[in-house]
Short mmCIF file of the C-alpha atoms (twelve columns), coordinates in Angstrom:
data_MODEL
# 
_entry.id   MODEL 
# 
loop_
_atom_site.group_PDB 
_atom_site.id 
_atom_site.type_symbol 
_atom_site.label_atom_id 
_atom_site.label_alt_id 
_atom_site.label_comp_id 
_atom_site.label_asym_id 
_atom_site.label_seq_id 
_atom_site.Cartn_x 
_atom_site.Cartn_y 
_atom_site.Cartn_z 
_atom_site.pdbx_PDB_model_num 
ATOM 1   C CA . UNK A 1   22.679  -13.305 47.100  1 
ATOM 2   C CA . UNK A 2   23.288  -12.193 43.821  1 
ATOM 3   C CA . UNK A 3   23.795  -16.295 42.381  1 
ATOM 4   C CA . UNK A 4   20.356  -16.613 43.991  1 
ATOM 5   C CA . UNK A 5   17.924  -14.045 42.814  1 
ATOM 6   C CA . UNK A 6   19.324  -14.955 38.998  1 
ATOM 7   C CA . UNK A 7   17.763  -18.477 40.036  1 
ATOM 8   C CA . UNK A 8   15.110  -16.790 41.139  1 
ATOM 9   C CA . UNK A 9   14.721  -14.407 37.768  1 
ATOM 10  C CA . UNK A 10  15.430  -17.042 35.530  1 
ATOM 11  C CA . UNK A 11  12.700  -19.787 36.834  1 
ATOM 12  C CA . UNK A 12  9.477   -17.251 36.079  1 
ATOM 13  C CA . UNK A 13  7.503   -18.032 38.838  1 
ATOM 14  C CA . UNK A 14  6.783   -15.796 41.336  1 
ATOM 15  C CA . UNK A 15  8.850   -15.397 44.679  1 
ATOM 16  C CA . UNK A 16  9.891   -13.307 47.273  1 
ATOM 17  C CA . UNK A 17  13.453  -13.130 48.714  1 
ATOM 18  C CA . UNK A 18  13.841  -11.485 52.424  1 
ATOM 19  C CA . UNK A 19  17.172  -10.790 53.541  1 
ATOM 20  C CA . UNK A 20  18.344  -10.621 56.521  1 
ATOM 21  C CA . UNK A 21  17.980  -6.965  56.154  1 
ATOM 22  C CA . UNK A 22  14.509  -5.110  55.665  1 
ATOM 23  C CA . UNK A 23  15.324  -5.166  51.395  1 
ATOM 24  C CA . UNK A 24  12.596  -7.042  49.716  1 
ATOM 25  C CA . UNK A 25  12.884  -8.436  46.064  1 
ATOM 26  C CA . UNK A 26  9.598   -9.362  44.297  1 
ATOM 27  C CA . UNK A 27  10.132  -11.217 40.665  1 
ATOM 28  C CA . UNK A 28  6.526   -12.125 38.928  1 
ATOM 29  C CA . UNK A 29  6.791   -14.183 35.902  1 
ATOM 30  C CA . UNK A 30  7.422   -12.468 32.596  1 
ATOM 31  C CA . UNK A 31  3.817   -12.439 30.411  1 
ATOM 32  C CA . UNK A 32  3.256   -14.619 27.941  1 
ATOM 33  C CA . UNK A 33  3.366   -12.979 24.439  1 
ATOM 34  C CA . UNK A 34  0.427   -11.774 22.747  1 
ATOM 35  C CA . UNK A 35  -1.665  -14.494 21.376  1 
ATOM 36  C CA . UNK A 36  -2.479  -12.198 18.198  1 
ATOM 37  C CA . UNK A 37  -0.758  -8.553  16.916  1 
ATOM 38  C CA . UNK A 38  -2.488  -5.775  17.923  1 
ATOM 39  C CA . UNK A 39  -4.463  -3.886  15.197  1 
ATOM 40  C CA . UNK A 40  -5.943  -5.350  11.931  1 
ATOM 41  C CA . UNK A 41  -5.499  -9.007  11.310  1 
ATOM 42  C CA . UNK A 42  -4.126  -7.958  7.869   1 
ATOM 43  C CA . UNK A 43  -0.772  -6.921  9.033   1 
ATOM 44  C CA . UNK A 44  -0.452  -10.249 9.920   1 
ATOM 45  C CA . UNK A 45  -0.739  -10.879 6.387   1 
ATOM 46  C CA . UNK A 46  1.675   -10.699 3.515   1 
ATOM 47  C CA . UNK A 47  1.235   -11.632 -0.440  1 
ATOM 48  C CA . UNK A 48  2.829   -12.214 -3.352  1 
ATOM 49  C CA . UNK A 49  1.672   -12.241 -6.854  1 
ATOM 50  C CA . UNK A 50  3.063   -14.399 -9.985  1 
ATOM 51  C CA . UNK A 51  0.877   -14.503 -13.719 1 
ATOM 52  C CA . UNK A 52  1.679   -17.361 -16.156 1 
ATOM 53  C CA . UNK A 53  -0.462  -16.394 -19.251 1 
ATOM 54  C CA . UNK A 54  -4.075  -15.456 -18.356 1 
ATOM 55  C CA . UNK A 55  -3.667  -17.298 -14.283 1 
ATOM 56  C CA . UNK A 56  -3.024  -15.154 -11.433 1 
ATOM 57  C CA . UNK A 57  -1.319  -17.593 -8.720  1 
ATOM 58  C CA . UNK A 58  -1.581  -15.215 -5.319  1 
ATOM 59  C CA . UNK A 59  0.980   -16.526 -2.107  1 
ATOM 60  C CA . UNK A 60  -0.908  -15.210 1.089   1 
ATOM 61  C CA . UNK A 61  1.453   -15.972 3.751   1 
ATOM 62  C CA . UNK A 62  0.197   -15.678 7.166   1 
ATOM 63  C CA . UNK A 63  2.878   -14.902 10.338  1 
ATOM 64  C CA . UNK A 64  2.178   -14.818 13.894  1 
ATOM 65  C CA . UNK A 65  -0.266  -17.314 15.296  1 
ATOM 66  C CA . UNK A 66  -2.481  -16.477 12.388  1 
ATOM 67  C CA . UNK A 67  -3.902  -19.742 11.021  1 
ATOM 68  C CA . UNK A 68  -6.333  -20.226 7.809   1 
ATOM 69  C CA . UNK A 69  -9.225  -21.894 8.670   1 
ATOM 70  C CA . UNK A 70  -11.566 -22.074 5.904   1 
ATOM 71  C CA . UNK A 71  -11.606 -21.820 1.898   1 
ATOM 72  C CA . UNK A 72  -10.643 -19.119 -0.285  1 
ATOM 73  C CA . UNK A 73  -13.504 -17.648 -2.048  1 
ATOM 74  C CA . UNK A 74  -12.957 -15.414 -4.994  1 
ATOM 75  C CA . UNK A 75  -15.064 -12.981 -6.945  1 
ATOM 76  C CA . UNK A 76  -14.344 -11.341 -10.410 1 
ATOM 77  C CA . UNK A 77  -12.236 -14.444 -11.183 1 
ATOM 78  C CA . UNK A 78  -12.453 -18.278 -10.909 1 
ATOM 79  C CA . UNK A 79  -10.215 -20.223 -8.473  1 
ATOM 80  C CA . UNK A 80  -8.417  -22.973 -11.218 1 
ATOM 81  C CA . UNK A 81  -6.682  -25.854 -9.554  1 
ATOM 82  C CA . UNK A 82  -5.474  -26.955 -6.801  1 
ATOM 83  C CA . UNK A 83  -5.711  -24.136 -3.312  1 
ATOM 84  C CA . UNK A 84  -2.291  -25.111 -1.480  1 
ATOM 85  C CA . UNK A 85  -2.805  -24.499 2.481   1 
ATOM 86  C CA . UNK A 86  -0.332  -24.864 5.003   1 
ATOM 87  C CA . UNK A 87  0.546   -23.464 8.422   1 
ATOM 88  C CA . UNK A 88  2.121   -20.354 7.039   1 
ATOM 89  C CA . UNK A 89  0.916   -19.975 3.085   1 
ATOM 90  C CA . UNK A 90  -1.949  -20.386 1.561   1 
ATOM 91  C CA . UNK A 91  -1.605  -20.456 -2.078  1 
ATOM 92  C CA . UNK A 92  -4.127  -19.998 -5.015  1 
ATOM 93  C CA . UNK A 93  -4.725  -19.508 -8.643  1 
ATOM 94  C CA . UNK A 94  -7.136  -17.370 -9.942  1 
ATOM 95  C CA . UNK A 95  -8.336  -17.028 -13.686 1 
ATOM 96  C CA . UNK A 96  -9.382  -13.488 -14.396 1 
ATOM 97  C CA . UNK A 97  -13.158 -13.394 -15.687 1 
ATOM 98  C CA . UNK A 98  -13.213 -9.881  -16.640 1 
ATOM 99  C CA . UNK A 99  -10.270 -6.733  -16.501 1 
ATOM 100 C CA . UNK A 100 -12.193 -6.047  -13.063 1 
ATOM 101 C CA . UNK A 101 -10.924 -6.026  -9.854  1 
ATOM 102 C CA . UNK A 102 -10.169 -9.939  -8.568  1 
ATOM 103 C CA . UNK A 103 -11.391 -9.942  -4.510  1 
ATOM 104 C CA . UNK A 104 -10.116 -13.094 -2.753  1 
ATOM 105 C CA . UNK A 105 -11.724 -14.101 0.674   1 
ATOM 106 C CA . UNK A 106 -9.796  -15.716 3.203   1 
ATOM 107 C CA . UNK A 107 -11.082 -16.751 6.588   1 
ATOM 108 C CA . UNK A 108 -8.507  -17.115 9.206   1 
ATOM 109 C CA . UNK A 109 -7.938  -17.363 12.962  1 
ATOM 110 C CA . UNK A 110 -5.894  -16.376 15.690  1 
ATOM 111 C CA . UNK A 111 -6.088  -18.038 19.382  1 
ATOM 112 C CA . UNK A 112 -9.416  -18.733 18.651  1 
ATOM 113 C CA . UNK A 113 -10.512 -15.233 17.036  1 
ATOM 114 C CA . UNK A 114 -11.717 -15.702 13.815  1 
ATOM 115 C CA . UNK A 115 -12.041 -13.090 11.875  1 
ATOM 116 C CA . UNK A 116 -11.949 -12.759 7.771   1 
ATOM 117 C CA . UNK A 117 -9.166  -11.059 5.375   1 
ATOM 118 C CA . UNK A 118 -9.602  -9.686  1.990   1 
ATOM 119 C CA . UNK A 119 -7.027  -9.933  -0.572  1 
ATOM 120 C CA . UNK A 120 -7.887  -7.470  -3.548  1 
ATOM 121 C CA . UNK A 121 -6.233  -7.273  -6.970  1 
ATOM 122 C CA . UNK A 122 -7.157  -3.889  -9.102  1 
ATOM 123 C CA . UNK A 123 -5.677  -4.295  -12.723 1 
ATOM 124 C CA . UNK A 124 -3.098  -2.470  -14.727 1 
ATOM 125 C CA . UNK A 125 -3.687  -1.764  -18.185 1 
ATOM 126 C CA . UNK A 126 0.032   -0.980  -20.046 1 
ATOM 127 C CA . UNK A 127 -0.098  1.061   -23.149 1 
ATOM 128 C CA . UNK A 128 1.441   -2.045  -25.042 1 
ATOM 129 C CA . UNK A 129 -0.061  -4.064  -27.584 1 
ATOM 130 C CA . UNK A 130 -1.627  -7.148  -25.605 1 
ATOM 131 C CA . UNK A 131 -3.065  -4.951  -23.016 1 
ATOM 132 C CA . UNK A 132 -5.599  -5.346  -25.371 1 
ATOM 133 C CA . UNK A 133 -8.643  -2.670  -27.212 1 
ATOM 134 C CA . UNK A 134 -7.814  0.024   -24.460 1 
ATOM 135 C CA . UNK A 135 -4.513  1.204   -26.842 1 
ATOM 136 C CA . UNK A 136 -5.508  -0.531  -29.922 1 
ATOM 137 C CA . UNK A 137 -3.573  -2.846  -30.273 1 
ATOM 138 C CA . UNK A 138 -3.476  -6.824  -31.280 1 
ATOM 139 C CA . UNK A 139 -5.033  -8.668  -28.153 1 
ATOM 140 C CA . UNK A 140 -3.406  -11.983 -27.341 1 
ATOM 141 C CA . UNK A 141 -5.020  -11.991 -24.237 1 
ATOM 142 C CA . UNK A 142 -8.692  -10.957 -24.286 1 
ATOM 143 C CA . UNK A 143 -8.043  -7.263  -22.865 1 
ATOM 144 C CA . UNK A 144 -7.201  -8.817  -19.457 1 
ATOM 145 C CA . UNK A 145 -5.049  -6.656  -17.469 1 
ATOM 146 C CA . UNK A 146 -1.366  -6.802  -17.958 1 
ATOM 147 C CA . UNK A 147 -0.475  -6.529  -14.051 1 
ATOM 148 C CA . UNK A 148 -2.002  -6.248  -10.918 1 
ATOM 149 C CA . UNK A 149 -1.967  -4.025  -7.891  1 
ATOM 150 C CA . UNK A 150 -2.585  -5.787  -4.181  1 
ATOM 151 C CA . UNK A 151 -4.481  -4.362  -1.495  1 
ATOM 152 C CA . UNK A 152 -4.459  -6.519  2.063   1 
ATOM 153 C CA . UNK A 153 -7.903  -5.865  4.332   1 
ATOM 154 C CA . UNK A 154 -9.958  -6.600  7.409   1 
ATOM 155 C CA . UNK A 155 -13.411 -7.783  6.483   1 
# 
């Protein structure tokens, strides 16, 4: 009995087992897993930031059944090069136009949902001399920020 309703368990389909007695086992197939988390499609969503001179290269790296599925846009900064896109990281470089606030744009979808997630990075300004006029000092880099700060949205 017992070598029986582990077959039974183990197969996920739904049966029903009647003993000889009046005991009656149900098993109903376990559910499939969400198709997409639960909450804000940016939690799906992790980055990474690297800058080489004046370029900001951002890793957005998607988990879950989260897939891009359309260009990056960008605003306060031009994309430069190549955008890298596979199933699980999209990758881009951004050169800063300005010590605003760069806001990348990346539409993505899960099990069919699409939906749109913002990747925003809000400058730091170091009190050291190529952070540029803010602390007087000798720009080497136009007064563009020295770091950045990430913020991962729902838009």
């Amino acid at each position: 009995m017992v070598d029986h309703l582990r077959t039974a368990l183990s197969v996920g389909v739904a049966s029903v087992m009647v003993t000889g007695c009046t005991s009656c086992i149900v098993s109903d197939p376990l559910p499939q897993p969400s198709a997409c988390s639960v909450g804000p499609v940016s939690s799906s969503v992790a980055t990474t930031l690297k800058r080489v001179g004046n370029e900001v290269t951002v890793e957005i790296i998607l988990s879950g059944r989260l897939e891009a599925i359309g260009p990056v846009t960008a605003s306060g900064g031009t994309i430069s090069g190549q955008v890298q896109v596979t199933s699980e990281l999209v990758r881009v470089t951004v050169l800063p136009t300005s010590s605003n606030p760069i806001e990348l744009t990346l539409p993505v979808s899960c099990a069919g949902s699409n939906s749109k997630v913002g990747i925003r990075l809000r400058p730091v300004i170091l009190n050291r001399p190529d952070a540029g006029a803010s602390d007087a000092g000798t720009s080497t880099d136009g007064g563009l920020p020295d770091d950045y700060v990430i913020d991962v949205f729902d838009k």
